[in-house]
N, C-alpha and C positions, 0 to 999 in steps of 0.2 A: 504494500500500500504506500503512496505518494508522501513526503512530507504534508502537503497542502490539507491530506487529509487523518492529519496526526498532529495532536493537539495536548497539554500537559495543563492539568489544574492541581492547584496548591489552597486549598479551605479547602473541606467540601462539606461547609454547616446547610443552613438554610437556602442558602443562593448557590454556592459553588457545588453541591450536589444534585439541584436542580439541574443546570450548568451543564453536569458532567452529563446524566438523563438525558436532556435536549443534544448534547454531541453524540453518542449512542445511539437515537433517533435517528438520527441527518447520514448514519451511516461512517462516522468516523471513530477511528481509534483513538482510544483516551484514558493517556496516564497520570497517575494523581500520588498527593498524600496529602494527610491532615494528621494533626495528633490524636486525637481524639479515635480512636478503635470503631467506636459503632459507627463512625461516621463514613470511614469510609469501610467499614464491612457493609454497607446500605447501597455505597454508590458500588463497592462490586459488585454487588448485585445483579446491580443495572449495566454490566459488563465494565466495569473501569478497571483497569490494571494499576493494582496498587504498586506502589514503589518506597525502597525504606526510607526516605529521606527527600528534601527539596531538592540537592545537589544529582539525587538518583533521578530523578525527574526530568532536570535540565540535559543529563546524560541522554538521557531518549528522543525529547519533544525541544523543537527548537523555537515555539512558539509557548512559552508558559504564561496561563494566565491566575492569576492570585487573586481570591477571594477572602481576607482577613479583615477582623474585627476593628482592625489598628495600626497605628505607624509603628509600634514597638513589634506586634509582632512579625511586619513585612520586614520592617530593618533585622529580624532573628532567622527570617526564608532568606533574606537576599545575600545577608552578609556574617551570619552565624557558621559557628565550627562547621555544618552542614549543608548550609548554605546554598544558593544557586553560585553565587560568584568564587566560593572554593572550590567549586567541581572543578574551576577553568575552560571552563568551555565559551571561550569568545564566540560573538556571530550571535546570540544565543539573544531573544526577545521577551522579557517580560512586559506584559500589561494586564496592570493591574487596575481593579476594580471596586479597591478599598477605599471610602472616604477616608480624606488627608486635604488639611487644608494646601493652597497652589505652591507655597513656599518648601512645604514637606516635600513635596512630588518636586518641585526643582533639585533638591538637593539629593534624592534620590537616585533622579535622572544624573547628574552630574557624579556621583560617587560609582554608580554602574561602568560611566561611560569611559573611566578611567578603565577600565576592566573589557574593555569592546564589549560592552552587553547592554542592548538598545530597552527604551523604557519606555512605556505609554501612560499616563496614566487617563485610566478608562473608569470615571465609575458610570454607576447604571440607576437607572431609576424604571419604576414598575413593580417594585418588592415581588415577595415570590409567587405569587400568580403571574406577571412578567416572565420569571423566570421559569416555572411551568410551562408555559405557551412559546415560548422563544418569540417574546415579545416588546424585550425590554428596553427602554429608551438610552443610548449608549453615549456619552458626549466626552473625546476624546481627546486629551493636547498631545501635543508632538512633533518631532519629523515629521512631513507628508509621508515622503517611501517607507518611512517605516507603518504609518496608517495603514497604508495601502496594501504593505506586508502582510499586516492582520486583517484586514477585512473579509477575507474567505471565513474565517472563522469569525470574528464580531456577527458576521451575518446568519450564523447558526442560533446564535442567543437572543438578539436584538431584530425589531422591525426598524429602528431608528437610531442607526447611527452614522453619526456626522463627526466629521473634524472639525473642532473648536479654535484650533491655531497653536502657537508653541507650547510647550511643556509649561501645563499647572494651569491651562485653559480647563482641558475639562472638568476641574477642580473649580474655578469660576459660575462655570454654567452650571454645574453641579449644587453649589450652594446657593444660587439665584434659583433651582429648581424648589429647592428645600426652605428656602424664603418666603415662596407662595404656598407650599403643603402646609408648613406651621403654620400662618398666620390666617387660613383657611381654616385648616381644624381647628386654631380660637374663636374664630367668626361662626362657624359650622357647631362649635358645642355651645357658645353663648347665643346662638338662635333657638338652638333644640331646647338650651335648662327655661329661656324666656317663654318661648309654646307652653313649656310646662309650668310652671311659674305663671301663668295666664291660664291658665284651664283649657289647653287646646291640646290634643294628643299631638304628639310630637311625630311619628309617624305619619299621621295624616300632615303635617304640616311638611315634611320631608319629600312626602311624595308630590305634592303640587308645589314645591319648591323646582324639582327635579325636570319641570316641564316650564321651566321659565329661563329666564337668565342669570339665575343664580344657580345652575345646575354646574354639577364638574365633578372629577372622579373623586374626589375629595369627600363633598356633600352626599355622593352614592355612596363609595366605601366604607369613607370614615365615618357619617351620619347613621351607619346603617350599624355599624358597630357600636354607635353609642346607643342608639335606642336598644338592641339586645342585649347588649352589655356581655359581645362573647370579645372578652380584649387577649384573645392567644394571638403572638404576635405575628402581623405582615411586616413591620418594622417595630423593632422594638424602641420604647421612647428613650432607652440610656444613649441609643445613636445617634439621636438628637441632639445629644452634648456636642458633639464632633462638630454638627451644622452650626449652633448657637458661638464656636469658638473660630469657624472657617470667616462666618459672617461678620464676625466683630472684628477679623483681624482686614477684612474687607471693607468693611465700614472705616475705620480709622485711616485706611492705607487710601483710601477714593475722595475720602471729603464726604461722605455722604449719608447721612442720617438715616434710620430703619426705625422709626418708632414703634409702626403697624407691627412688624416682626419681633421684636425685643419684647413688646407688650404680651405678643402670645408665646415667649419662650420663655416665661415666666413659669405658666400653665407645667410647660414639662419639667423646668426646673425644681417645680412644688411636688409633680406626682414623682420622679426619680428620685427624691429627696423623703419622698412619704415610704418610699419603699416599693413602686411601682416601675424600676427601671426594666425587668424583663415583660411590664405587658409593652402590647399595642401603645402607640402615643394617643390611639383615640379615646384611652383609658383618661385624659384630661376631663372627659367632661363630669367624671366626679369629683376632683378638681374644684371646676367651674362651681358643681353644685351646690359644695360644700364650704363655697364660700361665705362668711360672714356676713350678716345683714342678708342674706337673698330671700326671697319669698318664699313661701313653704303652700 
C-alpha cells in the first residue's frame, strides 16, 4: 500500500480514535499509540496497528497526526526520550490537532524544524460527532507544500479544510471559532434559564427559536443538552481553559477588546471551578441557574 494511503495517529481519546475509525473506513492503513491501554485496544479494534511508542510511529507513517489534550503533552510525543524527533527520522510530518494557543504552535514549529521534521498545526472543530462523520471543520497554519502534503489525508476526517496562512494561523481561526461557541452557549443558557424563569417551557421556546435567526448549531446542540440535562461530554468544558487563555493572549497582543466573550467565560470558569471540568461546557446552564438573585 502507497504512503499516500498510510497514515500514523498519536491520542486516540475521544477524537483521535474517532480519527483513527474514519481512516479505516476510507480504506487506509493506520498506525497509532496512546498511553492509555483501552484506548487504543478500542481503536485496534477498528483495525489500527498499535505501535510501542511515538518515535515507533514516526518509524512507519510519515505523515503523523497528534490528537492530545495539551502542549505538555505534544512537547513529551514530539520531543521526549521517545519521542517522534528521537526516532531521527527527518522528512517526517507532524500535524497536529491539539488546541495551543499560535505562539505555542510557532515554537513548536521552529524546534521541529531544526530537526527537518515539518509541523502543521491543525486543530479541528465539530467535536466528536465531526469526528464520527468525517466531518470536521479543519483550519490549518503552515507551509502551503506542506498543506498540501496533508490534504489527502485532512480530507478523510474533515468536510472543511482550509489553509489559514503561516504557522499559528490555525490556532487564530481556531480561537475566533471558540469565541462564538462560548459566548453563544452564554446567550443560549441565559435565554433557556429566562423561558424558564418566565413560565414558558424552555423547549418549546428552543424549538421556535430554531426556525428563526437565532438558530445555529450551538442553540441545537448545546440548547438541547441543556434542557435534558444529559452533559457527557462533546467537548469537555476544562478545554475551554485553553480557549479562554489563547483569546486573552489574542486580545492583549490585537488591541482588541472581547467583552461578549470574557463575560460568558466566566460561566465555564465557575462550572470547572465547581467541579464540573469533565462535563459538556453546556453543563453552564446550571451555572447560569444557580445564580444568585434569579427567579425561581
Amino acid at each position: 500500500m502507497s504512503n499516500t494511503n498510510l497514515v500514523g495517529l498519536i491520542g486516540l481519546g475521544q477524537m483521535g480514535g474517532r480519527m483513527a475509525k474514519r481512516f479505516r473506513l476510507a480504506g487506509w492503513r493506520v498506525v497509532g499509540w496512546d498511553p492509555f491501554a483501552p484506548a487504543v485496544a478500542a481503536a485496534a479494534a477498528d483495525g489500527l496497528e498499535p505501535e510501542a511508542n511515538p518515535a515507533a510511529v514516526a518509524a512507519v507513517a510519515p505523515i503523523v497526526i497528534t490528537s492530545l489534550p495539551d502542549i505538555l503533552a505534544l512537547q513529551a510525543v514530539a520531543f521526549g526520550e521517545e519521542g517522534i524527533a528521537s526516532a531521527g527520522h527527518a522528512d517526517r510530518l507532524i500535524v497536529d490537532t491539539t488546541t495551543l494557543t499560535p505562539d505555542q504552535a510557532r515554537k513548536i514549529c521552529s524546534e521541529l524544524a531544526h530537526r527537518r521534521i515539518g509541523f502543521l498545526d491543525a486543530p479541528v472543530s465539530g467535536g466528536t460527532a465531526g469526528a464520527d462523520m468525517g466531518t470536521l471543520g479543519i483550519m490549518v497554519g503552515g507551509k502551503a507544500e506542506l498543506f498540501e502534503h496533508a490534504r489527502p489525508a485532512l480530507d478523510v476526517i474533515g468536510s472543511k479544510v482550509v489553509h489559514c496562512g503561516p504557522i499559528g494561523s490555525g490556532q487564530v481561526v481556531k480561537a475566533l471559532n471558540q469565541l462564538i461557541v462560548v459566548a453563544t452557549l452564554g446567550a443560549v443558557g441565559e435565554a433557556l434559564a429566562l423561558a424558564r424563569a418566565a413560565h414558558v417551557d424552555p423547549g418549546l421556546a428552543r424549538e421556535v427559536m430554531l426556525a428563526g435567526y437565532a438558530a445555529s448549531p450551538v442553540l441545537d446542540n448545546g440548547g438541547g443538552r441543556m434542557i435534558s440535562r444529559e452533559f457527557a461530554p462533546g467537548g469537555k468544558a476544562a478545554y475551554n481553559l485553553k480557549d479562554i487563555s489563547a483569546l486573552a493572549e489574542l486580545s492583549a497582543s490585537g488591541g482588541v477588546r472581547i467583552p461578549v466573550f470574557n463575560a460568558a467565560a466566566e460561566y465555564i470558569k465557575a462550572l470547572v471551578a465547581a467541579g464540573g471540568g469533565d462535563l459538556d461546557h453546556a453543563a453552564i446552564i446550571d451555572i447560569i441557574e444557580r445564580r444568585p438573585g434569579r427567579a425561581d
